[in-house]
C-alpha positions in Angstrom: 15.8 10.5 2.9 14.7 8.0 0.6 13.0 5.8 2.7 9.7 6.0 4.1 10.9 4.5 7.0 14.5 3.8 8.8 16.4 2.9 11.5 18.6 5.8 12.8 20.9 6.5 15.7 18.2 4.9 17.6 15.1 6.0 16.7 12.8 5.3 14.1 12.7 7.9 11.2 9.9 8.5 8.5 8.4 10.6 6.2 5.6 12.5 7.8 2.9 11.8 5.5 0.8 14.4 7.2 2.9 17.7 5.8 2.6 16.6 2.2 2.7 17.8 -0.5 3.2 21.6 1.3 6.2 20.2 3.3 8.8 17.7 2.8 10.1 16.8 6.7 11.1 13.8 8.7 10.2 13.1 12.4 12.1 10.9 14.9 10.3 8.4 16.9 12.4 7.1 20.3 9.1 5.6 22.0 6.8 3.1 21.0 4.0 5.7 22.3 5.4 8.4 19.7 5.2 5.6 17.0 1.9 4.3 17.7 0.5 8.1 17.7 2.0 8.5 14.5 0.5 5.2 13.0 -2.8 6.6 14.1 -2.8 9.9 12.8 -1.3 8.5 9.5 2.0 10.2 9.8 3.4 6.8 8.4 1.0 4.3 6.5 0.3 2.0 3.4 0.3 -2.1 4.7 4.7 -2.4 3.8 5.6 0.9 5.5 3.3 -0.3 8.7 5.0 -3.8 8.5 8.3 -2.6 8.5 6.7 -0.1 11.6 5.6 -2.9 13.6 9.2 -4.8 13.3 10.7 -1.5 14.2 8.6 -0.8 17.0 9.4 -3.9 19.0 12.8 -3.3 18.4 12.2 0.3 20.3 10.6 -1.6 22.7 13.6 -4.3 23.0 16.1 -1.6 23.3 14.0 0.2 26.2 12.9 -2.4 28.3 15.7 -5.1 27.8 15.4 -8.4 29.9 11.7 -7.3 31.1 10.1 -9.1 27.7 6.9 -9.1 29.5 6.8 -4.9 29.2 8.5 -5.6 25.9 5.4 -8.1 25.0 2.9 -5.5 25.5 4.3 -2.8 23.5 3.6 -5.3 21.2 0.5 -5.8 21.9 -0.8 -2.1 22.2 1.6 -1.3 18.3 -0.4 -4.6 16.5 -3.6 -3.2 17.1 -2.9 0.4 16.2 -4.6 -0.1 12.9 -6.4 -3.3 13.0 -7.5 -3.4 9.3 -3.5 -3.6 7.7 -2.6 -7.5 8.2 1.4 -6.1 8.0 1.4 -4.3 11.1 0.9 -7.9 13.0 3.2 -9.7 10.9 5.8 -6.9 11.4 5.6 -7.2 15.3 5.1 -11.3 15.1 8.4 -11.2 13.2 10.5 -9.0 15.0 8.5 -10.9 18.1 10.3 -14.1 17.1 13.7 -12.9 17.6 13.2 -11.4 21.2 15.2 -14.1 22.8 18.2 -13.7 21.1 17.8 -9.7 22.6 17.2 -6.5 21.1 20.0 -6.3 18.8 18.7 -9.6 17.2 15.0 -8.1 17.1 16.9 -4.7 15.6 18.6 -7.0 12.6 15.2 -8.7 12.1 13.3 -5.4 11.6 16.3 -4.1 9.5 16.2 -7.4 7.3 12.4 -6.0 6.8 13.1 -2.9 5.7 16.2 -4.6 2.9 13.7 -6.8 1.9 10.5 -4.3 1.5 12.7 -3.0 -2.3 13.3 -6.1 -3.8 9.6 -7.8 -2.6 7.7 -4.4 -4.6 9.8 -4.6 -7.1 9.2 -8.1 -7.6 5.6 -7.4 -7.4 4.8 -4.6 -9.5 7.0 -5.8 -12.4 4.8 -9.6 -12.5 1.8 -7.1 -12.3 3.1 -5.0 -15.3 3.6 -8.1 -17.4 0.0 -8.8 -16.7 -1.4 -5.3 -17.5 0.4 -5.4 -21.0 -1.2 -8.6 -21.5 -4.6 -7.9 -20.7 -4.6 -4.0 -21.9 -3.8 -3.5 -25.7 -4.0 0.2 -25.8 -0.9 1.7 -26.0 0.5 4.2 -24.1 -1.9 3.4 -21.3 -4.0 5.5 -18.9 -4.3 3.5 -15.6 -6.5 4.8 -12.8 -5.2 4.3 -9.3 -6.8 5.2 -5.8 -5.6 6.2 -2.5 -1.8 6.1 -2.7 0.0 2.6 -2.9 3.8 4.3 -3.8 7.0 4.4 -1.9 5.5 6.2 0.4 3.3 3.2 1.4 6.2 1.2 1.4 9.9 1.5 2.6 10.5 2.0 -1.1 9.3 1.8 -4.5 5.4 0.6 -4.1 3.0 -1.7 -5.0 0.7 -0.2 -7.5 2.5 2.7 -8.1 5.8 0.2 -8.7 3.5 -1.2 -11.9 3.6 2.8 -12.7 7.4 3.4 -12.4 7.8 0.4 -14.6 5.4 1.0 -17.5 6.5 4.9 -17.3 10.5 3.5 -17.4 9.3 1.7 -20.8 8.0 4.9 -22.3 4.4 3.1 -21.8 1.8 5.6 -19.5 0.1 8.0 -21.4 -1.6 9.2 -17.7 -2.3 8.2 -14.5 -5.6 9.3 -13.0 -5.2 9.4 -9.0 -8.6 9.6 -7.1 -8.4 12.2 -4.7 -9.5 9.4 -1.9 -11.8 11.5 0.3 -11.8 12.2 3.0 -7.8 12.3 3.6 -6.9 13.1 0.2 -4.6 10.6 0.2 -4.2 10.6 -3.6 -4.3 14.2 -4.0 -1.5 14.7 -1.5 0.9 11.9 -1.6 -0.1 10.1 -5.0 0.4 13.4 -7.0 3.9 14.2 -5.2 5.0 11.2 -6.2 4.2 11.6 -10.0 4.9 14.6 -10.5 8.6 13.5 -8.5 8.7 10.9 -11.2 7.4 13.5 -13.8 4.7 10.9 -14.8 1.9 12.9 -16.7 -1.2 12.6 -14.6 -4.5 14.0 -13.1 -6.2 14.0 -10.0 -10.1 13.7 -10.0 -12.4 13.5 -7.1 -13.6 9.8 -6.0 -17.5 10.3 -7.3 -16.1 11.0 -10.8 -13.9 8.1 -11.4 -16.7 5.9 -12.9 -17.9 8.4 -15.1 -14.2 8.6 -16.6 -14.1 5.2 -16.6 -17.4 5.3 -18.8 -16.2 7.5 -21.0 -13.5 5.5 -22.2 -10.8 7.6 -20.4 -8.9 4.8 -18.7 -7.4 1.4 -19.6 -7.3 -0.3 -16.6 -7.8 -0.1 -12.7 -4.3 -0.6 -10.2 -4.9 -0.3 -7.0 -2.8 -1.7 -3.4 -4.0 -3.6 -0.6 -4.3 -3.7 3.4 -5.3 -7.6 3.5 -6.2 -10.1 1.1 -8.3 -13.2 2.3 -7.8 -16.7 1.3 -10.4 -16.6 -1.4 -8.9 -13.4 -2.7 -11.8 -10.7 -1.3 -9.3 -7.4 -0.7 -9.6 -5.0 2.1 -8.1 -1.5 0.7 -9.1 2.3 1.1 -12.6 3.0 1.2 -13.5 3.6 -2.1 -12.0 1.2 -3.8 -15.2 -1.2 -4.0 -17.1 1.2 -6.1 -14.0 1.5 -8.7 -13.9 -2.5 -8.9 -18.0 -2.1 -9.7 -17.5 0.1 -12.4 -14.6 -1.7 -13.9 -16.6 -4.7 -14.2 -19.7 -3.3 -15.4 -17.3 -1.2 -18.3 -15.6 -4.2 -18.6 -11.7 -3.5 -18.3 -9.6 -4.5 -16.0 -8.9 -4.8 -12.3 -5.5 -5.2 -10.6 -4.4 -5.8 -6.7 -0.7 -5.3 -6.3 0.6 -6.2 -2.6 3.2 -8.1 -1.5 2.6 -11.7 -0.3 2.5 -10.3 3.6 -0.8 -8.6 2.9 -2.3 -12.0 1.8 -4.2 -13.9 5.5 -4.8 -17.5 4.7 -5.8 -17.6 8.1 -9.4 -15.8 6.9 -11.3 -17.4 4.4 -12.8 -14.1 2.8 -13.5 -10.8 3.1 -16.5 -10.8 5.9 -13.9 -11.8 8.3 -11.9 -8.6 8.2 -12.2 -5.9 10.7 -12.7 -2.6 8.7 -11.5 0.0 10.8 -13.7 3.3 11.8 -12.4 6.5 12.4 -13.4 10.0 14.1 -16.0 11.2 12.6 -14.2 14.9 12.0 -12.3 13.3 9.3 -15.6 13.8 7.6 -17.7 16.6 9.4 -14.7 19.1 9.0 -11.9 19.7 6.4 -8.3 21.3 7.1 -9.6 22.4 11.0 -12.9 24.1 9.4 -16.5 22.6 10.3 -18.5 21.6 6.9 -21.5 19.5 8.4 -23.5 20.8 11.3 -22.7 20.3 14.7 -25.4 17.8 14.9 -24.6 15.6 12.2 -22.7 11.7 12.8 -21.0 10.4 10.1 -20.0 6.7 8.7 -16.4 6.9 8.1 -15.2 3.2 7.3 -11.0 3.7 6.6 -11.5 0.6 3.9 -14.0 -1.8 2.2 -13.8 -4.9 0.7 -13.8 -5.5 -2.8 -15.1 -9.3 -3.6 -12.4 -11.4 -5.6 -15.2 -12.2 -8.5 -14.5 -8.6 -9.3 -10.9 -8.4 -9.3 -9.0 -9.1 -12.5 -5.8 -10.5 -11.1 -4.2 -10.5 -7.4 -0.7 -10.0 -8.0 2.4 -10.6 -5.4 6.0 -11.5 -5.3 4.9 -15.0 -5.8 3.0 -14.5 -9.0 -0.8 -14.0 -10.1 -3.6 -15.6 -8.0 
């Protein structure tokens, strides 16, 4: 499968983000209920892959609740505000909302329109942002950090900040990638590392809390990361963790890159205090792989994102060019 996420037969088909890097396997989601759980427990994620989610989700619900639109509405409803923090998930749904009266094989074309488009959008994207890290970093080959994983598995194909990656690498232009490990899902360590070591991009993975110190030490060239919604102003919700790499970037003085396409950018907020961070279950942090680590007492503050301001952020860059 080389998508993230597909149409077939039917049903909706992903990567199950979950099994990786230990297993390779593909689920099949026939209910909006199956997809939503899945959205939830991170099965499928990254802002593209959830956009093209939500567009494929109200086409599920299209197909099983045909002329009833109010059922078909609610689906809707209850799939936008699986994650709240990704602005894609919305837009997915709104989209694939707007075809509803021409029936669910109109609402099926839109969501499969999504998914054509999702390649050449990243692509787009990541290649303008690759322009701009050559003209800001001089060192060559380069050594880029990235966090949290913002590949084709966060899309329906190629990636965001990873796409700035495949191109660089194609150009015989990465020395190394540094990919956080993104506590406390290891999202970096688990799907960030498959994909470079798929791509046989030379890299290494180091824990969250010492990415500033290699930053310090002159290790890395320049900071790429993806994003779950950009304000008007620029301010960029992405995986928690990100704010303290945009801090030490700035304070070391190289530079800072957002790569999303241009359905992660809101105009409808004007900056960064109006998004809603998600939180999540506590266990995420108290336990690790099923096995308690904090005592049975203990609460814990697990924000799924912050908000890095846009006076620390380099360049913003999308289909559409740098902002």
């Amino acid at each position: 499968m080389r998508r993230t996420i597909d149409w077939n037969d039917g049903a909706v088909l992903i990567i199950d983000q979950c099994a990786l890097p230990v297993e390779y396997r593909t689920l099949r989601l026939r209910t909006v209920g199956e997809l939503i759980a899945a959205i939830q427990r991170l099965a499928v994620r990254g802002a593209p892959a959830l956009g093209a989610a939500g567009a494929l989700g109200v086409a599920l619900a299209a197909r099983a609740h045909g002329e009833d639109l109010d059922s078909v509405r609610r689906d809707a409803t209850a799939l936008a505000g699986a994650r709240p923090t990704a602005v894609n998930l919305s837009w997915g749904v709104e989209r694939a909302l707007g075809k509803l009266a021409g029936g669910p094989d109109a609402v099926l074309a839109e969501a499969r329109t999504i998914l054509d488009e999702d390649e050449r959008v990243n692509r787009a994207a990541s290649r303008l942002a690759a322009d701009e890290v050559l003209r800001r970093c001089e060192r060559r080959p380069l050594r880029l950090l990235t966090h949290c994983n913002a590949g084709r598995l966060a899309t329906v194909s190629w990636g965001t900040a990873l796409g700035v990656v495949w191109h660089l690498h194609e150009a015989g232009l990465v020395e190394q990638v540094f990919a956080d490990e993104t506590r406390p899902l290891l999202q970096g360590a688990r799907l960030t590392a498959w994909e470079l070591a798929e791509a046989g991009v030379p890299y290494r993975v180091l824990p969250d809390s010492a990415a500033a110190t290699a930053i310090a030490r002159g290790m890395v060239d320049c900071v790429v990361v993806g994003a779950d919604r950009i304000a008007a102003n620029s301010d960029t919700a992405n995986k928690i963790g990100t704010y303290p790499l945009a801090l030490a970037a700035a304070h070391h003085g190289i530079p800072f890159f957002v790569v999303a396409p241009e359905s992660t950018v809101d105009e409808s907020i004007p900056d960064g205090a109006a998004i809603v961070v998600e939180e999540r279950d506590s266990a995420e942090v108290t336990s690790f792989a099923g096995t308690r680590v904090a005592p049975e007492s203990a609460r814990a503050f697990n924000p799924a994102f912050d908000v890095t301001p846009a006076a620390l952020i380099t360049a913003v860059v999308t289909e559409k060019g740098v902002r």
